[in-house]
PAFI-548364 format. One record per residue (C-alpha): residue number from 0; chain; x, y, z. Coordinates in steps of 0.25 Angstrom, whole numbers, plus 2048, in hexadecimal, padded with zeros to 3 digits. Layout:
<recs>
pos unit px py pz
NUM A X Y Z
...
</recs>
This chain:
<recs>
pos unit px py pz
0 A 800 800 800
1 A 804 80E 7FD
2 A 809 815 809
3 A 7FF 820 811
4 A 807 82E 80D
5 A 807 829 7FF
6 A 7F9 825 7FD
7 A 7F3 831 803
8 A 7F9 83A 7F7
9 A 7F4 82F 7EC
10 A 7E9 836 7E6
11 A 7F2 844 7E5
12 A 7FE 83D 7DD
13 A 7F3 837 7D5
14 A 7EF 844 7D2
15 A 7FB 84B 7D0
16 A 800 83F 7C7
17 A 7F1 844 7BE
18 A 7F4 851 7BC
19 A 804 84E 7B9
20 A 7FE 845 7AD
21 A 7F6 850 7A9
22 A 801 85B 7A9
23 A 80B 850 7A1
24 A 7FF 84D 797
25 A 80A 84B 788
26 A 80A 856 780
27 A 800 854 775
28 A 804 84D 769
29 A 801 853 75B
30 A 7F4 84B 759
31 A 7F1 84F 766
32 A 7F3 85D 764
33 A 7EA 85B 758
34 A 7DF 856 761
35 A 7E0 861 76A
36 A 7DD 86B 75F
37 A 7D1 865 75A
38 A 7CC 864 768
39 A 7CF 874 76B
40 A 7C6 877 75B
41 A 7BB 86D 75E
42 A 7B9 873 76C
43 A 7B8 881 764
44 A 7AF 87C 75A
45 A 7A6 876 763
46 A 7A7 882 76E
47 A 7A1 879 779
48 A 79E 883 786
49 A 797 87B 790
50 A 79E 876 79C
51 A 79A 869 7A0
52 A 79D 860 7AB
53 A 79C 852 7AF
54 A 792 84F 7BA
55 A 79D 84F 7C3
56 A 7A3 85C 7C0
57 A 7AD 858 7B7
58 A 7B0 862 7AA
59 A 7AE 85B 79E
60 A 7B4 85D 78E
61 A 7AB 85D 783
62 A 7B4 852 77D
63 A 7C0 84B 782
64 A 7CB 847 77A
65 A 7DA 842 77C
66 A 7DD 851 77F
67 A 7D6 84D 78E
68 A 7DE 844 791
69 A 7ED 847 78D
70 A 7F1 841 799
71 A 7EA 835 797
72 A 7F2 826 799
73 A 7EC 81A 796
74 A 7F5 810 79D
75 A 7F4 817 7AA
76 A 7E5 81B 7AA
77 A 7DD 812 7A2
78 A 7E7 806 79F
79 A 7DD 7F8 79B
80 A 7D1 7F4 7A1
81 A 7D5 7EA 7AD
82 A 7E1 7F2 7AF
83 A 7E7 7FD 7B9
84 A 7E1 807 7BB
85 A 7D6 800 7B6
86 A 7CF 80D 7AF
87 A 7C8 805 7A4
88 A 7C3 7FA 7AF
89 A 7C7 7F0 7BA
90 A 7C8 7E4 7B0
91 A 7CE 7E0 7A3
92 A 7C0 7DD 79C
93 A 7B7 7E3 7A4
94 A 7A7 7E1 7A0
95 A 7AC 7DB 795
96 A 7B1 7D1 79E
97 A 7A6 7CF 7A6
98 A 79A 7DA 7A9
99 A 799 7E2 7B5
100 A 791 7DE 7C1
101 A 783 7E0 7C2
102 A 77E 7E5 7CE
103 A 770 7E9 7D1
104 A 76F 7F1 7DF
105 A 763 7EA 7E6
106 A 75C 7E8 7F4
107 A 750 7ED 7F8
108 A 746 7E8 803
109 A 749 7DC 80C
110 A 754 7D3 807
111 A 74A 7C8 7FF
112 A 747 7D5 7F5
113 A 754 7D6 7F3
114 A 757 7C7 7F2
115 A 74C 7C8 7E6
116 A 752 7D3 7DE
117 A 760 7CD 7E0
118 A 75B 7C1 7D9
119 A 754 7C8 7CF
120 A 760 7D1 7CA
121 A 768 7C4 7CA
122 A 75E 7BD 7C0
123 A 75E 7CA 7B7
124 A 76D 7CA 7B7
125 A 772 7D0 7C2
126 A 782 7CD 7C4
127 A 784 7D1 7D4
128 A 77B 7D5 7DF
129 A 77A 7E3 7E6
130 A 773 7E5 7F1
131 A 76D 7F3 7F7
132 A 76A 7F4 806
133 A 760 7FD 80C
134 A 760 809 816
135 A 761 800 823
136 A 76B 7F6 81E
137 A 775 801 819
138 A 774 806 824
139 A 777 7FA 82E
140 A 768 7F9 835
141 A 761 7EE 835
142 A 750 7EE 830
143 A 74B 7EF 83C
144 A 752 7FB 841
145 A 74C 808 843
146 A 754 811 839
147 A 750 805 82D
148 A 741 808 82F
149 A 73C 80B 820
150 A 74B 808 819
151 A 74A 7F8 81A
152 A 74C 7F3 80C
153 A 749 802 806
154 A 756 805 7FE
155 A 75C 7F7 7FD
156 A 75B 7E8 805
157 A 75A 7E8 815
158 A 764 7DF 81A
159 A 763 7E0 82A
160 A 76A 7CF 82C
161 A 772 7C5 825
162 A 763 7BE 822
163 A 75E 7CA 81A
164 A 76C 7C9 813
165 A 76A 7BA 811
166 A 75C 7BE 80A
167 A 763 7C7 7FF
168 A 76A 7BC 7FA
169 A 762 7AF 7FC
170 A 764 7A7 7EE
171 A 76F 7B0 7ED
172 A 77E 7AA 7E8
173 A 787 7B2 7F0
174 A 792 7A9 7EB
175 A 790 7AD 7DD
176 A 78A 7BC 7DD
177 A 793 7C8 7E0
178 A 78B 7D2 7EB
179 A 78C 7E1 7ED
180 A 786 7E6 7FB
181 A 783 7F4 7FD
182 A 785 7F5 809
183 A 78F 7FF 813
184 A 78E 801 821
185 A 78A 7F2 825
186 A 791 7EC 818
187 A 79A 7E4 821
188 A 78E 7DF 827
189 A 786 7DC 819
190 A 792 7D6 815
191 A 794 7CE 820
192 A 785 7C8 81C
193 A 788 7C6 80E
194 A 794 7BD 813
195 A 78A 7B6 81D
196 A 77F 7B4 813
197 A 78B 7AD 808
198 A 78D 7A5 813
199 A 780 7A0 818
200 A 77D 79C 808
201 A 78D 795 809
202 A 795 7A1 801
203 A 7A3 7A5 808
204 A 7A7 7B3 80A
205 A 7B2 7B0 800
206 A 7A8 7AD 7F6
207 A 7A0 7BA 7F7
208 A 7A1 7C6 7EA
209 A 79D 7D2 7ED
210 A 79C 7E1 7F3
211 A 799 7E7 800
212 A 798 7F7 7FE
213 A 79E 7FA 80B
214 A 7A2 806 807
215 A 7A1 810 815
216 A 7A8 81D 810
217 A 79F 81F 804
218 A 792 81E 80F
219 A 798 829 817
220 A 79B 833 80A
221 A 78E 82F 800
222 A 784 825 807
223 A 782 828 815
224 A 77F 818 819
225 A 789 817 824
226 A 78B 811 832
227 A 797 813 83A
228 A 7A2 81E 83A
229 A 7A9 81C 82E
230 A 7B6 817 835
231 A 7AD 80C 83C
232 A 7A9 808 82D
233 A 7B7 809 827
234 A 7BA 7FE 833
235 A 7B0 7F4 82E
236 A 7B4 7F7 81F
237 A 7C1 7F2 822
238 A 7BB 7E5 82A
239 A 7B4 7E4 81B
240 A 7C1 7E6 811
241 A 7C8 7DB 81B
242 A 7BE 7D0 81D
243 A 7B9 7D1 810
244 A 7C6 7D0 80A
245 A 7CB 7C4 811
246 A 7BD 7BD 811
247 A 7B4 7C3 804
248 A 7C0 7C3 7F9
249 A 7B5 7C6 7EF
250 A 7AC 7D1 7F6
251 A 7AE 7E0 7F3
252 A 7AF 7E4 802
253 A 7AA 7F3 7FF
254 A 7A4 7F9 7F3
255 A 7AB 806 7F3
256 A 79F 810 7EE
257 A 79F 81D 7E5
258 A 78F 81B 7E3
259 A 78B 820 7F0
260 A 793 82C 7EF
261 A 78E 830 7E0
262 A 782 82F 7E4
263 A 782 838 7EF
264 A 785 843 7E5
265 A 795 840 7E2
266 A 79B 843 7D5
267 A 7A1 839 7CC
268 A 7B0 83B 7CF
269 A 7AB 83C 7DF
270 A 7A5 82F 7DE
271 A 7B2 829 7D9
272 A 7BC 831 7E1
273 A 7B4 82E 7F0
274 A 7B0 820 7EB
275 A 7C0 81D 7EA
276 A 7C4 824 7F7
277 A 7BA 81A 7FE
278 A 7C1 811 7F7
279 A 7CF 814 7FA
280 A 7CA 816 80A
281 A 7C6 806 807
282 A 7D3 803 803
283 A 7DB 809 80D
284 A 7D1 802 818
285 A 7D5 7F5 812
286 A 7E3 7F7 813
287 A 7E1 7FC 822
288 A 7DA 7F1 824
289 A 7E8 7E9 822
290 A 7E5 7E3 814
291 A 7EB 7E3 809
292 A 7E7 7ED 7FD
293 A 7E7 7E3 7F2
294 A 7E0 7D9 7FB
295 A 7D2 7E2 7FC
296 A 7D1 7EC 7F3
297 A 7CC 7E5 7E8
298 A 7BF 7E2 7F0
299 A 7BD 7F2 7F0
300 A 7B1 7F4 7E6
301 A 7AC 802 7E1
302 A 79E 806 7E1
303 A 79B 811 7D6
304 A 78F 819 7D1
305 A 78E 81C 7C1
306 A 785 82B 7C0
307 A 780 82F 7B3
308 A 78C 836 7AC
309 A 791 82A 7A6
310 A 7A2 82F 7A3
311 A 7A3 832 7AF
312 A 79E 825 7B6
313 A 7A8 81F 7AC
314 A 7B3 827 7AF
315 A 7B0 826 7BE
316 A 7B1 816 7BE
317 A 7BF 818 7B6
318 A 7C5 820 7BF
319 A 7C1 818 7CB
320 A 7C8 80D 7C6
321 A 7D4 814 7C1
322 A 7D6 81B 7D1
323 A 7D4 810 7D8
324 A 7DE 807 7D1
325 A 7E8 811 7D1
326 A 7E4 814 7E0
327 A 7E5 805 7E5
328 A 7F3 803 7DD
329 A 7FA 80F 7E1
330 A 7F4 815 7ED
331 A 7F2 808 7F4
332 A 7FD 7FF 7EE
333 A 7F3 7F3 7E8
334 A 7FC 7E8 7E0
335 A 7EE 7E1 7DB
336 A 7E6 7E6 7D0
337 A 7DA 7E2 7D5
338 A 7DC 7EB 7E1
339 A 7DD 7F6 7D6
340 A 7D0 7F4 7D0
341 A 7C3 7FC 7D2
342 A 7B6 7F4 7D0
343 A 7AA 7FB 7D1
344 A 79B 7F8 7D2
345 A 793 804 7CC
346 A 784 809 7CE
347 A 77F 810 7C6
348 A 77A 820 7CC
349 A 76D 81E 7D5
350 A 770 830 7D6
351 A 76D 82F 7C7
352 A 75F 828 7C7
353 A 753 831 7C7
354 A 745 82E 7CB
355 A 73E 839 7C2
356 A 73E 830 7B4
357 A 745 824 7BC
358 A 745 81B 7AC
359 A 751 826 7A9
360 A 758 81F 7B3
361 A 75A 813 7AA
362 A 762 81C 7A0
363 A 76A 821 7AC
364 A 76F 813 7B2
365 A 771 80D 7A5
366 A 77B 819 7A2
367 A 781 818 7B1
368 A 781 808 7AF
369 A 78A 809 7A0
370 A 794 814 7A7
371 A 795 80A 7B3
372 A 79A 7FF 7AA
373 A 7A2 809 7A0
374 A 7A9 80D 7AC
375 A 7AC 7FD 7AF
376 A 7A3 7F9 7BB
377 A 7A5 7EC 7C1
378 A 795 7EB 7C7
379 A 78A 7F4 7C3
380 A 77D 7FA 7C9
381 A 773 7FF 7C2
382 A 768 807 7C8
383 A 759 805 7C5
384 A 751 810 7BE
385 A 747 80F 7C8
386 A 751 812 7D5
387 A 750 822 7D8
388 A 740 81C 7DC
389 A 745 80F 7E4
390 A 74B 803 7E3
391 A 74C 7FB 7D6
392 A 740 7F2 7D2
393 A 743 7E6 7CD
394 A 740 7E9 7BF
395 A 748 7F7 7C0
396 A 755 7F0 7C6
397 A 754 7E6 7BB
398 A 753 7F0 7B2
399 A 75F 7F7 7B6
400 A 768 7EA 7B6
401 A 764 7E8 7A8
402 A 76A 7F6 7A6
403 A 779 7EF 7AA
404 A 775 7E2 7A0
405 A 772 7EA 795
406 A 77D 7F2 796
407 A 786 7E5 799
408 A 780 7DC 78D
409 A 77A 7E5 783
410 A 784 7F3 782
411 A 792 7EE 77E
412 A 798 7F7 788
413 A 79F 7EB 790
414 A 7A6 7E5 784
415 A 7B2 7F1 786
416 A 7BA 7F4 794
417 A 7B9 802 796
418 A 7B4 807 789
419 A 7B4 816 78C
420 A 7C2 815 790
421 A 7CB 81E 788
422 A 7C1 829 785
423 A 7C5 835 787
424 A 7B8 83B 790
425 A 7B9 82F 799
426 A 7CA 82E 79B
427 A 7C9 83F 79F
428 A 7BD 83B 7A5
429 A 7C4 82F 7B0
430 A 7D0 837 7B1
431 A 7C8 844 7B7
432 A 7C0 83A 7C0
433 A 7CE 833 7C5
434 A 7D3 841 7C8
435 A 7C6 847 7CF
436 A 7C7 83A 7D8
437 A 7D5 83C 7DB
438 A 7D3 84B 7E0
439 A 7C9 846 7E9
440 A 7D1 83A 7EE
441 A 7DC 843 7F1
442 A 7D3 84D 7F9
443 A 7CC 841 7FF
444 A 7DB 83E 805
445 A 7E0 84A 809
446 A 7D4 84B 814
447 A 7D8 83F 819
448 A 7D2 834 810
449 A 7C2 82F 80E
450 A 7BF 82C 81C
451 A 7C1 83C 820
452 A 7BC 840 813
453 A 7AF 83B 817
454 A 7AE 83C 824
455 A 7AF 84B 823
456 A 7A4 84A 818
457 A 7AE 850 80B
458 A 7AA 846 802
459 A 79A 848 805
460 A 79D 855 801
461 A 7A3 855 7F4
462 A 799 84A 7F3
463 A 78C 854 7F8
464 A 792 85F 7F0
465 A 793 857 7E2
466 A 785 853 7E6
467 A 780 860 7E8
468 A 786 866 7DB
469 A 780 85C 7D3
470 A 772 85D 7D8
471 A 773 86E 7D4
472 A 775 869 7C6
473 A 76A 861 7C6
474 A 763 86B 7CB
475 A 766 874 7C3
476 A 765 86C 7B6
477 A 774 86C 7B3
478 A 775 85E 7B7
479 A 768 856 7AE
480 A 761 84A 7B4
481 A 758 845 7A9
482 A 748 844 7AF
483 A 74D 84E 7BD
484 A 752 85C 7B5
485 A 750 858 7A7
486 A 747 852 7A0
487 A 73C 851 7AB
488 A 72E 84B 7AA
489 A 721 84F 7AF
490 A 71E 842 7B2
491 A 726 836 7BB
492 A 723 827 7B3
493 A 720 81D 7C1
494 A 729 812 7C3
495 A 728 807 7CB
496 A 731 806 7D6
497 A 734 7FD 7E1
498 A 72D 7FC 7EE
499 A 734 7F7 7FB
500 A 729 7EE 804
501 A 726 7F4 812
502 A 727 7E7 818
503 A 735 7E6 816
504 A 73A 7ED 823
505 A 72E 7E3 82B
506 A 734 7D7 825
507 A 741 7DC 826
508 A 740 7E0 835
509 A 739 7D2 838
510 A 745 7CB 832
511 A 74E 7D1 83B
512 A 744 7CD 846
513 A 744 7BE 843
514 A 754 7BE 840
515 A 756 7C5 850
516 A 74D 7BA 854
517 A 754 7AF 84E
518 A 761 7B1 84F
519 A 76D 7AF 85B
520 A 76B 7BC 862
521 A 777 7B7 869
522 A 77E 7B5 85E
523 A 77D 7C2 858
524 A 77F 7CB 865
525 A 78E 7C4 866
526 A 791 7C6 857
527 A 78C 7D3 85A
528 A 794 7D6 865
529 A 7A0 7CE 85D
530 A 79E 7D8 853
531 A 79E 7E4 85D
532 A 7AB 7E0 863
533 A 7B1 7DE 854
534 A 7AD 7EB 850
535 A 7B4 7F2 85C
536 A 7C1 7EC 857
537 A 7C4 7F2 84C
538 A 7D1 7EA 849
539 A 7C6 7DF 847
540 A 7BF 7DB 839
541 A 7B0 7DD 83D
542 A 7AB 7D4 830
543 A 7AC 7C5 837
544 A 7A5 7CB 843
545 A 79A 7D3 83A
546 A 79A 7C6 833
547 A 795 7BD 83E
548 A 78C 7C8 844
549 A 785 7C6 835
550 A 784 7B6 838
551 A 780 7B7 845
552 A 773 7BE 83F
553 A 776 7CD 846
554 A 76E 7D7 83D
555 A 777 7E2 833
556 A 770 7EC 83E
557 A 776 7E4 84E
558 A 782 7E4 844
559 A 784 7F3 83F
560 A 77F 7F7 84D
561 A 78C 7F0 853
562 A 792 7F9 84A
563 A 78C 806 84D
564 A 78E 803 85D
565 A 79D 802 85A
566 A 79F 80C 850
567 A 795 815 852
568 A 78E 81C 846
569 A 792 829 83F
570 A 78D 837 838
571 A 790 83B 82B
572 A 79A 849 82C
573 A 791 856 828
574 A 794 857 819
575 A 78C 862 815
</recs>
């Protein structure tokens, strides 16, 4: 690993290194000064004056030509796809190779709904599961507790003990489906009932594919769903990178997410510059937990939106890859390539999607969907049209997942790796992205890292202030949104939306009812307590003592309030 004094000024020799390419750009060669003159008279026939910028603020050209990119090296910045720095994707063939993953988002009510709808997704063609949790769940409580009153089941599945998780996934091959949890605060806990439920139907740990979110530090900058001080859930994170490494060699341990934070209001080269300093904090927890970087950083998975101005999303994803791969091998010292390598689920923008003239809302996820896969996605959500009313429908989500087929079977647009590679708009385009991310990676250090950059709530300000710029425009009509400031009709078309079942909360508390009935009450008070005593050591791994709380049949809520009487809980710093 690189020392201390000299990774804390990686990200401003990267800079410097940019702007000494730039100023030892060649001089131009004769054909080149040719090029240069046609530019300068077609810009003076044409006698464009509008100023225009990308959704993120960025400046753009009318046209761009080599003269953009004089500094330009192929070798160093684009290379081969498979191949450092990995710009044109993480392996050789890509979706040529073999297609994306398709993931539909899905939970809803009480876990047999959402038992049904995963099997139904799977018999349309879904390729991995995704499961949403609701309100309660995210945030630790059990269905029966007093702050889940009206939120059981509402914006995803209500999982409250192992047999709800069980539910989920009965008929289910753990063993030969790849799962991604949504799930934060208590994702030690739900992942801890995922490995108890795989072993109850005879799966081993070391079997298990998959993705647990766990990503703490983007709760406290963009979704707001945690529990504990942030250092308390660092501490548990760490327990997670180490157990999971030694026991889960297959499982994504955190899902490092940008989507959260885009769609709390940040801009496209936010997104990609915060997302990657969550990342890095990961990384460095890891190697503070005594491991090795090359033994755990290729279970680090990235989460991404895709919004609707498609060369950005594409530049965005390029330069994600490109920074990370130079970050693991030369900020952090990795030797193996696939520490190097940045995989990425995407989904596409739940911002984007309207609810006046919600059918535009195909055309909109079908657009996010193709620069998803442009921009070489490994997994792939995409939204339902119907979403800014509720949950998906049935016939809605089947719909949107016909979006990822079609594009997969019918368009031609996997045949080629990174076939926007080497235009001109997209190589400017990646390289402004990497250099916006660098600025802010090197301010997010010099105030001493992510942790203090959240904790005294600068990131939520760039983030509320890009938010708040962005809504003017709207206002204002500068920024068009098709069906809300343009092209407005009289009259709403009704659509059919889906309806969460009253009774679920009732049959949820009453499950809970039976299972403290029938279980060992002995048993779980002395895991509990087990836990308790583990969780005050904070040399010790809490997994194997969350893990056996889990079997024992003590409820995601008596094991999240363990958690909450050790650590406490914790308010957010006054932002604005």
């Amino acid at each position: 690993m690189v020392n201390k004094r000299k990774r804390q000024s990686f990200w401003s020799l990267k800079l410097r290194e940019i702007g000494t390419k730039r100023a030892s750009s060649p001089i131009a060669s004769a054909d080149e000064e040719g090029l240069r003159k046609q530019i300068a008279a077609w810009r003076r026939r044409v006698k464009l004056t509008n100023q225009v910028e990308s959704p993120s603020g960025i400046p753009l050209r009318e046209v761009y030509t080599p003269q953009d990119m004089p500094y330009f090296r192929y070798v160093s910045e684009l290379g081969m796809p498979g191949e450092y720095p990995f710009t044109r994707g993480v392996y050789h063939t890509m979706h040529r190779g073999k297609l994306w993953t398709m993931r539909m988002f899905s939970g809803f009510g009480a876990p047999e709904d959402t038992n049904r709808r995963l099997k139904h997704l799977l018999e349309n063609g879904e390729t991995g599961l995704s499961i949403a949790f609701d309100m309660p769940t995210l945030y630790g409580y059990d269905a029966d507790h007093e702050r889940a009153k009206g939120e059981v089941g509402r914006c995803g599945v209500n999982v409250s003990s192992l047999a709800d998780m069980k539910t989920i996934f009965e008929d289910i091959p753990l063993d030969r489906v790849s799962t991604s949890m949504t799930i934060n605060a208590p994702a030690p806990v739900l992942t801890c009932m995922y490995v108890a439920t795989a072993q109850e139907k005879g799966v081993p740990p070391e079997k298990l594919k998959g993705t647990t979110q766990t990503d703490i530090l983007k709760e406290y900058v963009a979704q707001k769903e945690w529990v504990f001080p942030p250092e308390a859930h660092l501490r548990l994170i760490r327990d997670m990178i180490a157990y999971c490494t030694k026991h889960m060699p297959y499982w994504h341990h955190i899902s490092i997410s940008g989507y959260h934070i885009r769609e709390a209001g940040a801009n496209a080269f936010q997104e990609l510059a915060f997302t990657l300093a969550d990342g890095f904090a990961y990384v460095d927890l890891g190697l503070e937990a005594g491991l090795k970087v090359d033994d755990f950083a290729h279970r680090l998975s990235f989460f991404f939106n895709c919004d609707m101005d498609f060369f950005e999303e594409v530049a965005k994803f390029r330069a994600a890859r490109r920074i990370w791969a130079t970050a693991m091998r030369w900020k952090y010292g990795a030797k193996k390539q696939r520490s190097m390598l940045l995989r990425f689920h995407t989904q596409s923008s739940g911002a984007s999607l309207t609810w006046q003239q919600p059918l535009n809302n195909i055309v909109r996820t079908t657009i996010e969907a193709l620069a998803a896969v442009l921009g070489g996605t490994q997994s792939l959500h995409t939204n339902a049209y119907d979403e800014a009313w509720a949950l998906p429908t049935e016939e809605s989500a089947t719909l949107a997942l016909r979006t990822q087929q079609i594009i997969a079977e019918e368009t031609g647009v996997p045949s080629v790796v990174d076939p926007l590679g080497g235009s001109y708009y997209v190589e400017w385009l990646t390289n402004e992205m990497e250099e916006r991310a660098y600025r802010y990676l090197e301010k997010i250090e010099s105030m001493g890292g992510i942790l203090e950059a959240v904790k005294t709530g600068y990131i939520q300000r760039e983030i509320a202030e890009t938010s708040y710029k962005r809504q003017q425009q709207i206002e204002k009509g500068k920024t068009v949104i098709v069906g809300v400031n343009k092209y407005i009709t009289t009259q709403e078309s009704p659509i059919k939306t889906l309806k969460i079942d009253n009774a679920v909360q009732k049959r949820q508390i009453e499950r809970l009812r039976i299972l403290k009935d029938q279980r060992d009450s002995r048993k779980v008070k002395e895991s509990l307590l087990r836990l308790k005593s583990t969780l005050m050591d904070t040399s010790a791994n809490s997994m194997p003592a969350i893990l056996e709380a889990v079997k024992a049949r003590a409820t995601l809520g008596e094991i999240m309030a363990v958690g909450r009487e050790v650590f406490g809980e914790w308010k957010g710093p006054e932002a604005f």
